[in-house]
N, C-alpha and C positions, 0 to 999 in steps of 0.2 A: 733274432728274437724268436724265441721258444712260441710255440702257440698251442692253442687247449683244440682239442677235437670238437668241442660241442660249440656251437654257434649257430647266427640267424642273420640274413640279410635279405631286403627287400627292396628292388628297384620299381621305378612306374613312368611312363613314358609315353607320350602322345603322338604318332609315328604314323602317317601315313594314312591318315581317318581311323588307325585304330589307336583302341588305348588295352596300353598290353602291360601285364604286371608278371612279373618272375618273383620268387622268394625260395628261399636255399635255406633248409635247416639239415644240423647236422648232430647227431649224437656218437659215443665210443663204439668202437671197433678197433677189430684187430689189421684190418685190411681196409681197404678202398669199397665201399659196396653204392653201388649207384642206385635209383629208384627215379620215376618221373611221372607227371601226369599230366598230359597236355590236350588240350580240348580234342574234338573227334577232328581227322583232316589232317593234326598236325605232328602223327604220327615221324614224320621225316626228319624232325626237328632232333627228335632225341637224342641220336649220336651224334650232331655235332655239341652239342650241351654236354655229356659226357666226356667228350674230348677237352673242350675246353675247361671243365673242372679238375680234371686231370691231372693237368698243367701247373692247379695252382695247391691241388691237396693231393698226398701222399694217402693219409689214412682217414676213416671215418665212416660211419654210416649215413650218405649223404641223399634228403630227397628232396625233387625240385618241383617245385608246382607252376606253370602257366595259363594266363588267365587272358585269354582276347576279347576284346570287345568291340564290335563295331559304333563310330560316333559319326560317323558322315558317309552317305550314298557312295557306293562304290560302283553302280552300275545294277545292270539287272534286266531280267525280265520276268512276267506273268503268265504262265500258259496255261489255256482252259480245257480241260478234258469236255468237249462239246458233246462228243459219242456218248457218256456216262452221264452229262445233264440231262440229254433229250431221255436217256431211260428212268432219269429221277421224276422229271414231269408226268412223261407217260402214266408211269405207278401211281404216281400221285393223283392225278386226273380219272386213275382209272378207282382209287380208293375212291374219291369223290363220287362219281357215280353210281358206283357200287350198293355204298352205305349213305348217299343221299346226304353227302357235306358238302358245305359252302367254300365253294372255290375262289380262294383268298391268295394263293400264291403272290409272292412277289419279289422282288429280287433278293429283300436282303430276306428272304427265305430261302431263294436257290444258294446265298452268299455264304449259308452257315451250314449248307450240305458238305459231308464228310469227301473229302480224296480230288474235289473238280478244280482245284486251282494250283498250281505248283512253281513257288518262285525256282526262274534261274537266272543264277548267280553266273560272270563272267570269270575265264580261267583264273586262279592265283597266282600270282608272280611269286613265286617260291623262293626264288632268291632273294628278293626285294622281304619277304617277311620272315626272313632267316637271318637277314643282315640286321634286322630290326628289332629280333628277339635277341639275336646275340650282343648288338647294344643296351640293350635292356638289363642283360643276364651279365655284363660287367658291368653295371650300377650295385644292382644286386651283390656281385664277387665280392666287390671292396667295399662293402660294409659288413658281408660274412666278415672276411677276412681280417677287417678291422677291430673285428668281436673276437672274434680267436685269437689274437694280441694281446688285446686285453686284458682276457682271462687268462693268457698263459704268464703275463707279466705276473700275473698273483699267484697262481700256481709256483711260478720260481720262484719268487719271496719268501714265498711257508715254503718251500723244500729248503734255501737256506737258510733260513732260522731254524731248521729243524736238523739241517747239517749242526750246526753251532753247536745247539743242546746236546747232539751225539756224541761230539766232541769234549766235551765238559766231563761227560761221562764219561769217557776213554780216558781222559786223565787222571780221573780217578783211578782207574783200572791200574792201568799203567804207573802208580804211583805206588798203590795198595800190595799190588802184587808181589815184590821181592820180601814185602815185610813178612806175607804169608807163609813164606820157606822159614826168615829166620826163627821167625814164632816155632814152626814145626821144630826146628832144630832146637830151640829151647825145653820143646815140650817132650820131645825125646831125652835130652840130656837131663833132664828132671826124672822121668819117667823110670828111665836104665839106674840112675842113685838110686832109686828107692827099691829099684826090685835087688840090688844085690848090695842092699843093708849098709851103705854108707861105704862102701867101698869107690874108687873111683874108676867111670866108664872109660872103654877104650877110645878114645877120641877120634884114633881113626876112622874106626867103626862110625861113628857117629857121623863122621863128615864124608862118610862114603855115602852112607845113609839117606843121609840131607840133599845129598847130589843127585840120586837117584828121585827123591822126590821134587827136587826145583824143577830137573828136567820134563816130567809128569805134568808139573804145575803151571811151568813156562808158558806164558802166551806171547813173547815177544814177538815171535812172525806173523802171529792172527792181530797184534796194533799194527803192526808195521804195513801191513795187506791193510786193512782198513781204511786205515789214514791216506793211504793211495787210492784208494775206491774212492774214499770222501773229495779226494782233489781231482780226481780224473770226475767226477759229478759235476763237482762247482766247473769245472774248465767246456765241461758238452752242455750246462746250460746257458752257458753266451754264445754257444754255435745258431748259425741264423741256419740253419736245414731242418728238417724233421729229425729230429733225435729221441724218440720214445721209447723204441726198438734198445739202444745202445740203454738207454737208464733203466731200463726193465732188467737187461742183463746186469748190469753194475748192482743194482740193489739186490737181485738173488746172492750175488759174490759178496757184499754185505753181510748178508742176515747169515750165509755160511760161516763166516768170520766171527760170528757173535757167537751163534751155537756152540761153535768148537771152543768158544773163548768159558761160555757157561755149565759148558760138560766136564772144564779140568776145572775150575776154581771148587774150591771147598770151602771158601769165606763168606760169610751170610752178608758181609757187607757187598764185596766184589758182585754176588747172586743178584743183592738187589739193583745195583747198577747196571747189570747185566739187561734186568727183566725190564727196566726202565730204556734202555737201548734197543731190544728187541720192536718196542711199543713204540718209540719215534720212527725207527726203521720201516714198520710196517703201514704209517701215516702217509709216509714218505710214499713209501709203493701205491698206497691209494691215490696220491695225488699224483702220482707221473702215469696213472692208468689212463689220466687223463689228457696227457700231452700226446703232440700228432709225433 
C-alpha cells in the first residue's frame, strides 16, 4: 500500500507517575529530514526517536514534539541556602533600623525571597524513561502511519482515474493519426492536378512524398512508450515499498512521450488531445509529489 508523506499521529500514556505525550507530523520532502523538541534534560532521547522513525519512513519532512509531565511524587528534596538567608535578614533588619521601619518579618516573607530554596530531584532512570517514551512514540507511529495509508489510498485512486482519461486520449491519437497522412496524400494529390492544369501527377512521386511525411508524422513509438509507462505506473502503485522516487521518474518519461508526440502532429484535433494529455499528466505529477 502506497502512502502520502504528509501525516499526523498522537500517542498519550500514563507511565510511571508520568504522563508523556509524543505527536509526529509530517509534510513533502525530497529526503528523510528529522526535527525534535523534547523538554530540557531529555536531550538523550532524540536519537533513539530518529532511529526508530527511520525504520518505518523512507521520505518526509518529519517533526516530533515530547511533552512530560509529572502526576505523582517521584521523590525529592528541599535544600536551604541558610548562608544567603541569614544575609537577607541582616539587610533587612539593618533597612529597619536605618529608616525607622517596623519589623514584621516573618516566614512566609523570608518564603518568597528570591534563590534560598532549591528542590533536588533524585537521579533519572534513563532507561526506564526511554523505554517509556518509546512506547509512547509507537502509539503515536501507527496512527502517523495509518494517516499515511489513508491518504495515499486516495492519492492512487485519482492517479488512476487519471491514468484512464489519458488513455482515452491516446486512443484518439492513435486512431486520428494514420488518417492525417492520408489526408496529406490527398491534399497533395489535389494540389499537384491543379498546378500542372489537369494533367495527371506522377503517382510515384506522390507516394514517395506521402512516405516521407508519415515517417515525420509517425508517433507509433511515442504510444507504444507510453502505454508501457501507463502500465509500469499502475503495476508500482500496488507495490507496498516507498515508490515516489520510481513514479516521479516514470512521469517525466511520460510528459517526454507527449511532447515529442505534440511537436510532430500538425492536426488541430490530435494538438487538442495532446494539450488535454499534457494537463492530466501534470495533475498526476502533483499528486505523486506527494507519495513517500
Amino acid at each position: 500500500m502506497i502512502r502520502s508523506m504528509t501525516g499526523y499521529g498522537r500517542g498519550q500514556q500514563l507511565l510511571h507517575g508520568r504522563s508523556i505525550t509524543v505527536e509526529i507530523r509530517s509534510v513533502n520532502h525530497r529526503y528523510f529530514e528529522f526535527s525534535c523538541r523534547t523538554p530540557r534534560g531529555c536531550a538523550f532521547l532524540e536519537d533513539r526517536l530518529k532511529r526508530t522513525l527511520q525504520q518505518a519512513i523512507s521520505r518526509g519532512k518529519v517533526e516530533v514534539s515530547l511533552t512530560l509531565q509529572t502526576v505523582e511524587s517521584r521523590g525529592g528534596a528541599v535544600a536551604v541556602d541558610h548562608a544567603l538567608a541569614g544575609q537577607y535578614l541582616t539587610v533587612l533588619r539593618a533597612l529597619a533600623a536605618e529608616y525607622n521601619l517596623t519589623d514584621d518579618l516573618t516566614l512566609s516573607t523570608v518564603a518568597r525571597l528570591p534563590d534560598l530554596f532549591t528542590v533536588c530531584r533524585g537521579e533519572e532512570d534513563e532507561e526506564e524513561l526511554a523505554a517509556d517514551v518509546l512506547s509512547v512514540l509507537q502509539e503515536a507511529l501507527d496512527r502517523f502511519v495509518a494517516m499515511r495509508e489513508a491518504e495515499g489510498e486516495r492519492l492512487r485512486a485519482d492517479v488512476l482515474s487519471r491514468l484512464f482519461t489519458l488513455e482515452e486520449h491516446l486512443a484518439f491519437v492513435e486512431e486520428r493519426s494514420p488518417q492525417t497522412v492520408a489526408e496529406y496524400r490527398a491534399r497533395l494529390t489535389a494540389k499537384l492536378n491543379e498546378l500542372l492544369g489537369g494533367a495527371v501527377a506522377d503517382e510515384a512521386r506522390i507516394l514517395t512524398e506521402a512516405a516521407i511525411v508519415a515517417d515525420r508524422l509517425a508517433v507509433d513509438e511515442e504510444t507504444v512508450r507510453l502505454h508501457s509507462h501507463i502500465a509500469q505506473l499502475r503495476g508500482i502503485l500496488d507495490c507496498a515499498e516507498p515508490v515516489g522516487r520510481k513514479l516521479d521518474f516514470l512521469v517525466q518519461e511520460m510528459n517526454r512521450e507527449t511532447n515529442t508526440i505534440g511537436s510532430k502532429c500538425s492536426d488541430t484535433a490530435i494538438a487538442g488531445h495532446v494539450v488535454e494529455m499534457k494537463s492530466e499528466i501534470e495533475k498526476i505529477r502533483e499528486q505523486i509529489q506527494n507519495i513517500e
